[in-house]
VEXDO-218154 format. One record per residue: residue in three letters; x, y, z of N, C-alpha, C in turn; residue number from 0. Coordinates in Angstrom, 3 decimals, decimal comma. Each point is the difference from the previous one (the first is absolute). Layout:
% VEXDO-218154
<fivex "ALA"; <X; Y; Z>; <X; Y; Z>; <X; Y; Z>; NUM>,
...
//
This chain:
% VEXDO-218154
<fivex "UNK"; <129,477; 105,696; 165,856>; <-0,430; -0,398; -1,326>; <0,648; 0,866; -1,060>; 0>,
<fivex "UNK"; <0,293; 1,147; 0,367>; <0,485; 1,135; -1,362>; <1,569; 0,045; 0,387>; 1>,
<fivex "UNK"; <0,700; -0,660; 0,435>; <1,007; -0,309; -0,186>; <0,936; -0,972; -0,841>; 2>,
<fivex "UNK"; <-0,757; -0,477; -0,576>; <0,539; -0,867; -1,467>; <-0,269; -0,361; -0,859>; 3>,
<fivex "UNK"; <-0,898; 1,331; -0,628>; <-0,220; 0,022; -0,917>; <0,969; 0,132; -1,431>; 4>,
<fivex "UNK"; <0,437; 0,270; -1,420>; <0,937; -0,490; -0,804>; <0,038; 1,509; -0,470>; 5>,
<fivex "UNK"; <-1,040; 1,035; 0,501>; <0,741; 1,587; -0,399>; <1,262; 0,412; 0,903>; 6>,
<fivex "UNK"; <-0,146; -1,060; 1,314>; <0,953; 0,806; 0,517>; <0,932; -0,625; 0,187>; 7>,
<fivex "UNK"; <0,056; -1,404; -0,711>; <1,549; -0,543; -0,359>; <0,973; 0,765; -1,267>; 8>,
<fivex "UNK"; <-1,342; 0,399; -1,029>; <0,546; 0,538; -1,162>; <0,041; 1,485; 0,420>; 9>,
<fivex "UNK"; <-0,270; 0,692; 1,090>; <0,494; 1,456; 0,526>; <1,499; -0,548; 0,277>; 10>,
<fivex "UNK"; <0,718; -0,823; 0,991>; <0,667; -0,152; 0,776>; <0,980; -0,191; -0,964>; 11>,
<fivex "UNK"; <-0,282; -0,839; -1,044>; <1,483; -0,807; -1,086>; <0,303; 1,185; -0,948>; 12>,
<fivex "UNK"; <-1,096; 0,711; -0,307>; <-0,050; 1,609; -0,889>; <1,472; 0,883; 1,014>; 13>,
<fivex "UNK"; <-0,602; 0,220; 1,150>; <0,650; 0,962; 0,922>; <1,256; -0,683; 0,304>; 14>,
<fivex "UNK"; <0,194; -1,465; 0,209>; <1,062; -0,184; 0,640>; <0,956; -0,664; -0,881>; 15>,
<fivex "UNK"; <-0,255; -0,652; -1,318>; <0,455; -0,843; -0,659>; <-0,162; 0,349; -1,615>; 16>,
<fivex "UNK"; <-0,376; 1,854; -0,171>; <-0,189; 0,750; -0,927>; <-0,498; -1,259; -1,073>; 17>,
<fivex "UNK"; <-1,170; -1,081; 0,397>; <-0,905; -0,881; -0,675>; <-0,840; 1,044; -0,854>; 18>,
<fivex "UNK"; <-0,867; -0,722; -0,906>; <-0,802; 0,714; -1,088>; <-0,919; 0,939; 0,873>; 19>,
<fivex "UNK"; <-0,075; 1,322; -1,548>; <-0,839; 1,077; 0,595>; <-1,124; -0,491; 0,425>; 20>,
<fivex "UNK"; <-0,723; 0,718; 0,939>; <-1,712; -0,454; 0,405>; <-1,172; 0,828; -0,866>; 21>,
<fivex "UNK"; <-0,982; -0,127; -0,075>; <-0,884; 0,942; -1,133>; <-0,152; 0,847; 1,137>; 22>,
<fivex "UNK"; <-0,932; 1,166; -0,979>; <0,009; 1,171; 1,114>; <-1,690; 0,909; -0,642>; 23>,
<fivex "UNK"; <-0,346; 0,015; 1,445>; <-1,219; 0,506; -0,904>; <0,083; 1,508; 1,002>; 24>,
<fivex "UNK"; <-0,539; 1,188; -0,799>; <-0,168; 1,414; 0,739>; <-1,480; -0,014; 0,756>; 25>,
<fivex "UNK"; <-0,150; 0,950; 0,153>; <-0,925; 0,823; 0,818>; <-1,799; -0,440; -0,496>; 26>,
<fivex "UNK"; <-1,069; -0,776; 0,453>; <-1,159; 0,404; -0,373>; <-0,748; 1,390; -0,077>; 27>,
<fivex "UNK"; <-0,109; 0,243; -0,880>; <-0,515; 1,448; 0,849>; <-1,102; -0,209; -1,576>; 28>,
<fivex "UNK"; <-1,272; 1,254; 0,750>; <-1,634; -0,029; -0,700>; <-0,112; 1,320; -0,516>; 29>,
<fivex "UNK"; <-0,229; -0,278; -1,323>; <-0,323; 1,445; -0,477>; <-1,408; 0,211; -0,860>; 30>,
<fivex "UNK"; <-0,569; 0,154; -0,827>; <-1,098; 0,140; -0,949>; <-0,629; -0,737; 0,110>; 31>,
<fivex "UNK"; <0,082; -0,989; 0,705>; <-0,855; -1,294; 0,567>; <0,241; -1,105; -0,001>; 32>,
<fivex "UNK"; <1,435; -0,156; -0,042>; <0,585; -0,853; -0,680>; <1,234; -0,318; 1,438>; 33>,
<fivex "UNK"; <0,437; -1,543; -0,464>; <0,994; 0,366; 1,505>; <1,211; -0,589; -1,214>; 34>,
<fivex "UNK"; <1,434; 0,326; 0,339>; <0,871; -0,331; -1,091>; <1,643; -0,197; 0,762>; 35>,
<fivex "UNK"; <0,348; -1,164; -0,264>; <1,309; -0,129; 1,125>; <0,699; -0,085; -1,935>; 36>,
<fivex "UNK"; <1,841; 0,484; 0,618>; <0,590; -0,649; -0,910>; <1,083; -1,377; 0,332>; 37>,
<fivex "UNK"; <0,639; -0,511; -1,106>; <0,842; -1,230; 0,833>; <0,800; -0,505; -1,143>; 38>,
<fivex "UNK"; <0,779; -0,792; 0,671>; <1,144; -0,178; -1,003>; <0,565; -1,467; 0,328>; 39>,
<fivex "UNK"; <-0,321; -0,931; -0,848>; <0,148; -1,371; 0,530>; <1,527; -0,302; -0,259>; 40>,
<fivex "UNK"; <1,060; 0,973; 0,020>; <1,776; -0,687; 0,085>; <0,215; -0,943; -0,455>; 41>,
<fivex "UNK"; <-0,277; -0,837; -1,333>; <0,195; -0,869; -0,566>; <-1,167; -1,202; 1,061>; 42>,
<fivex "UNK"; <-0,408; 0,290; 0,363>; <-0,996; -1,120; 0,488>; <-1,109; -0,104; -0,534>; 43>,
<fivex "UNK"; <-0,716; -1,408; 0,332>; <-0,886; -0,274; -0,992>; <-1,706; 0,152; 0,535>; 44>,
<fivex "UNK"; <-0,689; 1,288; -0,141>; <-1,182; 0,238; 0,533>; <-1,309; -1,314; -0,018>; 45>,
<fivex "UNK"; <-0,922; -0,469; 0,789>; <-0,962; -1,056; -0,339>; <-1,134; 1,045; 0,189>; 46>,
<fivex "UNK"; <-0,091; 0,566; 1,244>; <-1,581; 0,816; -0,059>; <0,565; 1,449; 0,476>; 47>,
<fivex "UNK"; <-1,085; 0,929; 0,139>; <-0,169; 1,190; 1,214>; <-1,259; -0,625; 0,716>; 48>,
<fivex "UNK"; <0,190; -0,382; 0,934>; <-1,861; 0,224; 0,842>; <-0,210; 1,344; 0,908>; 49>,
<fivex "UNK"; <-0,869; 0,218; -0,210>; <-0,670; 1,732; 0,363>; <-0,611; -0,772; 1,419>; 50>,
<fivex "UNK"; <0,111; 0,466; 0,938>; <0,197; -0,420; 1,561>; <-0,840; 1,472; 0,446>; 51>,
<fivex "UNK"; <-1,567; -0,823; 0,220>; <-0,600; 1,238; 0,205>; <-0,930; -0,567; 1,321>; 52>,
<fivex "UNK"; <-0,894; 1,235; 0,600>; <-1,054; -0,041; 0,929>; <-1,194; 0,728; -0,057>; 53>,
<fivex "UNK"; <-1,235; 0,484; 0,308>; <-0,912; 0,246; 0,280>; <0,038; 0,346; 1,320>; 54>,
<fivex "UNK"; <0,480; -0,727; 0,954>; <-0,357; -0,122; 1,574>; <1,124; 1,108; 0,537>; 55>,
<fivex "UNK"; <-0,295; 0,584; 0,873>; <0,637; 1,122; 0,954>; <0,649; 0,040; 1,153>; 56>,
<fivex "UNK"; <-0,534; -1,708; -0,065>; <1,124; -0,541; 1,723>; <0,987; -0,135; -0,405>; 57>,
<fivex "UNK"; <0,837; 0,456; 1,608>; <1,290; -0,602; -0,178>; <0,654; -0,546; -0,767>; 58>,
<fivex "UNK"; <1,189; 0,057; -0,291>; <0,831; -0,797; -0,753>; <-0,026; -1,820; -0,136>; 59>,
<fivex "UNK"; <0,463; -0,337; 0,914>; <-0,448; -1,304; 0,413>; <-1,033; -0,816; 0,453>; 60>,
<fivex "UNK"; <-0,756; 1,107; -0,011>; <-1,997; -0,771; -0,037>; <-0,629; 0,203; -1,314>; 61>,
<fivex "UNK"; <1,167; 0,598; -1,061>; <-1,156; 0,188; -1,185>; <0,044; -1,228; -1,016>; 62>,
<fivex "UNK"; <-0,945; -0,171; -0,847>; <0,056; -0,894; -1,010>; <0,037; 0,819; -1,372>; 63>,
<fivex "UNK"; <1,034; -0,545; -0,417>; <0,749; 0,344; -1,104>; <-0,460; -0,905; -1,154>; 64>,
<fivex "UNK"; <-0,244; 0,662; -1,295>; <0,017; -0,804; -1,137>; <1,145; 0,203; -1,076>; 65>,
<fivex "UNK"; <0,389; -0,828; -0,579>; <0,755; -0,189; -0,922>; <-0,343; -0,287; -1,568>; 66>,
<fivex "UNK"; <0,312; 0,830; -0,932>; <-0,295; 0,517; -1,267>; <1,090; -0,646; -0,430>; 67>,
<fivex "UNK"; <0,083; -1,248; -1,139>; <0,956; -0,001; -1,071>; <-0,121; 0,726; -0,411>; 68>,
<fivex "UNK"; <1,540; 0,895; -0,791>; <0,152; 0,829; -1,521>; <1,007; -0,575; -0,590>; 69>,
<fivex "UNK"; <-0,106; 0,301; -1,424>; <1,513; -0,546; -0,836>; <0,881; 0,981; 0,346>; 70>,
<fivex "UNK"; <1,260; -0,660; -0,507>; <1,145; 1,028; 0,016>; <-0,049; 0,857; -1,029>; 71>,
<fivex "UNK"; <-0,121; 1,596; -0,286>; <-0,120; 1,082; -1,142>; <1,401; -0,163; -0,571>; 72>,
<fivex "UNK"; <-0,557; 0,055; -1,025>; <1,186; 0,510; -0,971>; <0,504; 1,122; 0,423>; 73>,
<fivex "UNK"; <1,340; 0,392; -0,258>; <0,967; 0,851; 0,961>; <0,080; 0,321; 1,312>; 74>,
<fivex "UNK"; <0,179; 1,041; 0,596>; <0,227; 0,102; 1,432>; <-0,962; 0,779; 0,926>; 75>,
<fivex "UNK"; <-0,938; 0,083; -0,272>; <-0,909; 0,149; 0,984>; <-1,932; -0,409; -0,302>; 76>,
<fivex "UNK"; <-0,318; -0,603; 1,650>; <-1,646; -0,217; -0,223>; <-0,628; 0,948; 0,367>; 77>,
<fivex "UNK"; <-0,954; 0,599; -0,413>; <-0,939; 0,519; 0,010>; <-1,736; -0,181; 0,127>; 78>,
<fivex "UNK"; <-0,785; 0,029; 1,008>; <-1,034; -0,896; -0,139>; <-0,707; 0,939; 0,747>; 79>,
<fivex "UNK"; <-1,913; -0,134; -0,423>; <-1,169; 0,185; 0,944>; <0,186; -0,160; 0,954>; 80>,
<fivex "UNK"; <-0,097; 0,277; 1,410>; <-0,085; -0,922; 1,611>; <-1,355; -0,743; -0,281>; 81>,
<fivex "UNK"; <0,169; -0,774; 0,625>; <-1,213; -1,150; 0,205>; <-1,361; 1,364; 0,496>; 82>,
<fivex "UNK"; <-1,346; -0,522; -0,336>; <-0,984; 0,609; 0,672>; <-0,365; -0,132; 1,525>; 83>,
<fivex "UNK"; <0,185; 0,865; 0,461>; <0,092; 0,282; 1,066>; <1,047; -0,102; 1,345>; 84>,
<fivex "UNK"; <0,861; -0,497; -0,383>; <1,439; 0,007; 0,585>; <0,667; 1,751; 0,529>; 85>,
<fivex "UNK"; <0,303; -0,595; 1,273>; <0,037; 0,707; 1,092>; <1,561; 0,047; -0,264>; 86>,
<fivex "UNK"; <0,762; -1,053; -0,021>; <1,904; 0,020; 0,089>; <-0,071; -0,942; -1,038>; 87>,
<fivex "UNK"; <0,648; 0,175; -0,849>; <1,016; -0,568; -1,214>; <1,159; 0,168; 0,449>; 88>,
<fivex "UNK"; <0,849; -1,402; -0,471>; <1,571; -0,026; -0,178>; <0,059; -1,118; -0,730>; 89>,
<fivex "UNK"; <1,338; 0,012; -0,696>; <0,058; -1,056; -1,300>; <1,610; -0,899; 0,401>; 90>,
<fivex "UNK"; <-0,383; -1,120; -0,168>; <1,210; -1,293; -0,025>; <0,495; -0,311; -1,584>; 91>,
<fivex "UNK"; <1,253; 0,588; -0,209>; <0,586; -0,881; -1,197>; <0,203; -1,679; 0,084>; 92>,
<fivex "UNK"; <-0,228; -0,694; -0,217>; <0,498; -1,937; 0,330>; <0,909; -0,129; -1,616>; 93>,
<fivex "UNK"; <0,998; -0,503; 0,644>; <0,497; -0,529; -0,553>; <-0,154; -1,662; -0,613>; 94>,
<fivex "UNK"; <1,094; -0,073; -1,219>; <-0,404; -1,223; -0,491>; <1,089; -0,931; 0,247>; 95>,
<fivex "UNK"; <0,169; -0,008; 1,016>; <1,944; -0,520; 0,233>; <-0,887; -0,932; 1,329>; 96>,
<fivex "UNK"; <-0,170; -1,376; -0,089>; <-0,321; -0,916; 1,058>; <1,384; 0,343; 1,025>; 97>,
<fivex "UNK"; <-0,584; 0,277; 1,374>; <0,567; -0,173; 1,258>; <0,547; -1,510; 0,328>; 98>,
<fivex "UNK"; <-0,761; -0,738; -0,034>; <0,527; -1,502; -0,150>; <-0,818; -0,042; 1,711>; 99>,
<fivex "UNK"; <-0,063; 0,969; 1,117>; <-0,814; -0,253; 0,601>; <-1,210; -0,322; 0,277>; 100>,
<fivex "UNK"; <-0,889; -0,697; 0,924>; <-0,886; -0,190; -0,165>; <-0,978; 0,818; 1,140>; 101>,
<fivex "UNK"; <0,114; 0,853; 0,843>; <-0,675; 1,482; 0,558>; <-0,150; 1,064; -0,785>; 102>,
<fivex "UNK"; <1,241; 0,010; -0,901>; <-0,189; 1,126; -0,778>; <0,775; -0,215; -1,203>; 103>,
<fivex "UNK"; <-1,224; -0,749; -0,752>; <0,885; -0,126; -1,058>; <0,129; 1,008; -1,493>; 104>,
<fivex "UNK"; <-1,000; 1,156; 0,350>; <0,856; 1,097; -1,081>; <0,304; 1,345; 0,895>; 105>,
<fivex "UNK"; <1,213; 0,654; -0,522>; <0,505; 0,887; 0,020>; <-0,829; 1,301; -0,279>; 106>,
<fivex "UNK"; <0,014; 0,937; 0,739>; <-0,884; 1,243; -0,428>; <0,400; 1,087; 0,688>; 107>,
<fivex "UNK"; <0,131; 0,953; -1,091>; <0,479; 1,506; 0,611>; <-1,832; 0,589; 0,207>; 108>,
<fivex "UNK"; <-0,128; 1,180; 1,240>; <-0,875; 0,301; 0,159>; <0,162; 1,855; -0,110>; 109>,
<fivex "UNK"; <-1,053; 0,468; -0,589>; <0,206; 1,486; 0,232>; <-0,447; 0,693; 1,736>; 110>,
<fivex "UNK"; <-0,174; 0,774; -0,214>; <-0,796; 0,897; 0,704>; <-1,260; 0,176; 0,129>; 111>,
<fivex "UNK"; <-0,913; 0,177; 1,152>; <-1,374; 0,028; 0,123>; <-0,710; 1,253; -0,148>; 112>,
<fivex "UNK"; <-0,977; 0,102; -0,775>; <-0,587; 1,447; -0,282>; <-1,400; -0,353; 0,554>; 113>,
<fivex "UNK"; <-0,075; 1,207; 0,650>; <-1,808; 0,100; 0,527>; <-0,569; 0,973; -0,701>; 114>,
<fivex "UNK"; <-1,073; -0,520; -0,168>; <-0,983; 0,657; -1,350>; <-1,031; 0,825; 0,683>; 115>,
//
């Protein structure tokens, strides 16, 4: 299933066919209470961040995950509360560029997972 997805056609045409830059987001990391990634959409056109969080302590693949719309911030980095009571936060940039697929039809860079 995670083999054709449209990040990693647009990794492949980037790397092999020096195709358009990809956005790029840094490091989540939590400080004052606050969790704050930065990112840089390369001329691409941002639609959301969703904040990709949990409560639950199982496993990776037994947990249920919720998903937080946010807008896109003005300039280059989000900054946000963690959800109440969230155990792991990590945040998905989506893009606004239709895939034209229909499994996956938006594009999304993902950060890094922080446990709280």
């Amino acid at each position: 299933a995670g083999e054709n997805v449209p990040e990693v056609f647009a990794f492949a045409d980037r790397l092999l066919r020096g195709g358009r830059e990809l956005p790029a987001m840094g490091k989540l990391v939590s400080a004052d209470g606050r969790l704050r990634v930065e990112f840089d959409l390369k001329g691409h056109k941002g639609k959301r961040f969703d904040v990709i969080w949990t409560a639950d302590g199982s496993p990776v693949r037994e947990t249920k995950w919720t998903a937080d719309p946010q807008g896109i911030p003005d300039g280059s980095v989000l900054s946000f509360e963690p959800p109440a009571g969230a155990r792991r936060v990590y945040v998905n940039l989506v893009l606004d560029e239709p895939t034209g697929e229909e499994t996956y039809p938006e594009s999304v860079v993902s950060s890094n997972a922080v446990v709280l």
